[in-house]
N, C-alpha and C positions, 0 to 999 in steps of 0.2 A: 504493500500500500504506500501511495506518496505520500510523502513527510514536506508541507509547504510551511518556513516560516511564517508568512505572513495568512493571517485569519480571512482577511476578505476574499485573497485573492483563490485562500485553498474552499473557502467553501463555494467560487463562483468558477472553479473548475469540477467540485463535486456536483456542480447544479449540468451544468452542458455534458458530464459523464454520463447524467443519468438521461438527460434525454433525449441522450442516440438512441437509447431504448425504443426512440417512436418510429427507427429506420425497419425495425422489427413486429410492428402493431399492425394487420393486416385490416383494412377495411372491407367492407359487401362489394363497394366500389371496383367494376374493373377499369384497366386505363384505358384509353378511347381508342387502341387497338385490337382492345379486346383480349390481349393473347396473356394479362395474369393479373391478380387485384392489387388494387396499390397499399402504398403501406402511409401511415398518417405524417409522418414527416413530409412525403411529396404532394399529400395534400396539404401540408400547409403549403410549404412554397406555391403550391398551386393557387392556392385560394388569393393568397398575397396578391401576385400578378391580373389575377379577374380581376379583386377588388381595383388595383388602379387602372384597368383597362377602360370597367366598366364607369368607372367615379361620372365621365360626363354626362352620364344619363340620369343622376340622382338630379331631386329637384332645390332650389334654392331658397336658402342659402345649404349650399351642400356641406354634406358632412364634412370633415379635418379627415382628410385622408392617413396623413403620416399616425394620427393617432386610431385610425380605421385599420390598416396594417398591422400595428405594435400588436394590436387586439387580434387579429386572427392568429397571426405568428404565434401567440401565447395560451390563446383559448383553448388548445386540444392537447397542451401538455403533458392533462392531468390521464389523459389515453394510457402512460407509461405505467400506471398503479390502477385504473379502472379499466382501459381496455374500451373497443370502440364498442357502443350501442348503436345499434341498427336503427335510424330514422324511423320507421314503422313499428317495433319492436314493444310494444303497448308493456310486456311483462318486465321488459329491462329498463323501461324507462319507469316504473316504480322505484327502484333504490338506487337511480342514476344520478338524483341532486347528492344524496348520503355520498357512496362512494366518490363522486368525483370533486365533491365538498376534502375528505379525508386526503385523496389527491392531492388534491391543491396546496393544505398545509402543509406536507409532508415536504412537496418536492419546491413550493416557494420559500418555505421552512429554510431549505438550503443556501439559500441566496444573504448578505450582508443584508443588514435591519433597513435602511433603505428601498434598495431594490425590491425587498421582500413586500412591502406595505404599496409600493408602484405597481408592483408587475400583479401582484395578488389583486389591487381593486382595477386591473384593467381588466384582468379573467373574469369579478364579480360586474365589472358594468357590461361584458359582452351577454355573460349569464342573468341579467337583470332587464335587460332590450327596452331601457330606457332613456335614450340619450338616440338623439339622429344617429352618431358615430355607431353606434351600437346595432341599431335598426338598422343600418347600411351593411354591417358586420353581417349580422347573422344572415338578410336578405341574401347575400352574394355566398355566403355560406352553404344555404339551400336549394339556392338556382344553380351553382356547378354541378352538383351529384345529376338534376333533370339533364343534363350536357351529356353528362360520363352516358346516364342509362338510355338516352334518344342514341347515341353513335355507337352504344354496342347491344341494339337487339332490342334494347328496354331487360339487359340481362337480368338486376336487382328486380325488376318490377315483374315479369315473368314468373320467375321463380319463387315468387312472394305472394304471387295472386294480389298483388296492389292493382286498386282501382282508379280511374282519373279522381275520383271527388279527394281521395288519401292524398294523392300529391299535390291539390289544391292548396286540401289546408294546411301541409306541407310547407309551401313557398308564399305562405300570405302574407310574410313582412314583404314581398316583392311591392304588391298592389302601390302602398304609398311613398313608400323611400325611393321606387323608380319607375313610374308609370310605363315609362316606355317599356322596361326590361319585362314588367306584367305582359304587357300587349303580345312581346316577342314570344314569352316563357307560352301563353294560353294556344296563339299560333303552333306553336311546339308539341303541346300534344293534345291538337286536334289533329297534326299530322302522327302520332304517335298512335292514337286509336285504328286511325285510317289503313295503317299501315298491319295490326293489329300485334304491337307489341306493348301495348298497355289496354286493359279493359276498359270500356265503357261502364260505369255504377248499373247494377242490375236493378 
């Protein structure tokens, strides 16, 4: 084990040790080749880049992007001790606040008293989707995975028996943080039915 003289520096290497652990957390999500599921580190980075691709379509005054980022980057760290819950997953998202509450302290726990009190209320304002920056957050959060499962098959939604109305209310921060992205996401899977890789509500 490393022996760091200095306190901040060795507990804000124990903090990045653990969360390569998310290069190893496999998501439902396959990648938009299709050919293996991703693991939660590349959705972050992933998520990161929508979020500023997508930033011109939010309405105004738009969200603080850089602190829209910080907040993805950081919100699915708590994956490393909880492990990903399946979007749909009604059973797992019962003790999903618990566990990834427990998360959170453990592994922001690790970080100098500073960082620790920053990065931990930026996890609780994404988990709270009260602040524009937040609603922009999670919106673009839940419009990527409709991406991943429209270009491979609708493979998560297939196999899950999800219906259109489940992914609606799925991607409902979309509606007001980016009208347009709603418009786009609704066009989406009405081609998704048509095509029949997501159901229609019986």
């Amino acid at each position: 084990m490393e022996v760091w003289n200095n306190d901040r520096l060795s507990g804000q290497i124990a903090f990045i040790k653990e969360i390569d652990k998310l290069k190893g957390v496999l998501r439902q999500t396959l990648i938009m080749d299709g050919s293996r599921r991703e693991n939660t580190a590349e959705h972050s980075w992933n998520i990161a880049v929508f979020a500023m691709l997508m930033h011109e379509y939010t309405e105004s005054p738009r969200p603080d992007l850089n602190r829209v980022i910080r907040m993805l980057l950081l919100h699915d760290i708590v994956e490393v001790d909880a492990g990903d819950t399946f979007a749909y997953d009604t059973v797992g998202y019962e003790d999903k606040e618990e566990r990834e509450l427990a998360a959170a302290n453990r592994l922001f726990g690790l970080l100098p008293e500073d960082q620790r009190e920053e990065w931990m209320g930026l996890w609780r304002e994404f988990e709270d989707v009260a602040t524009p920056e937040s609603r922009y957050a999670n919106a673009i959060d839940r419009l990527l995975p409709l991406l991943h499962n429209y270009y491979t098959g609708g493979n998560s939604w297939v196999r899950h028996g999800i219906v259109r109305s489940q992914v609606i209310r799925r991607i409902a921060p979309v509606e007001t943080i980016a009208p347009a992205l709603w418009s786009f996401a609704m066009e989406l899977l009405d081609r998704a039915v048509k095509q029949g890789i997501l159901k229609e509500d019986e």
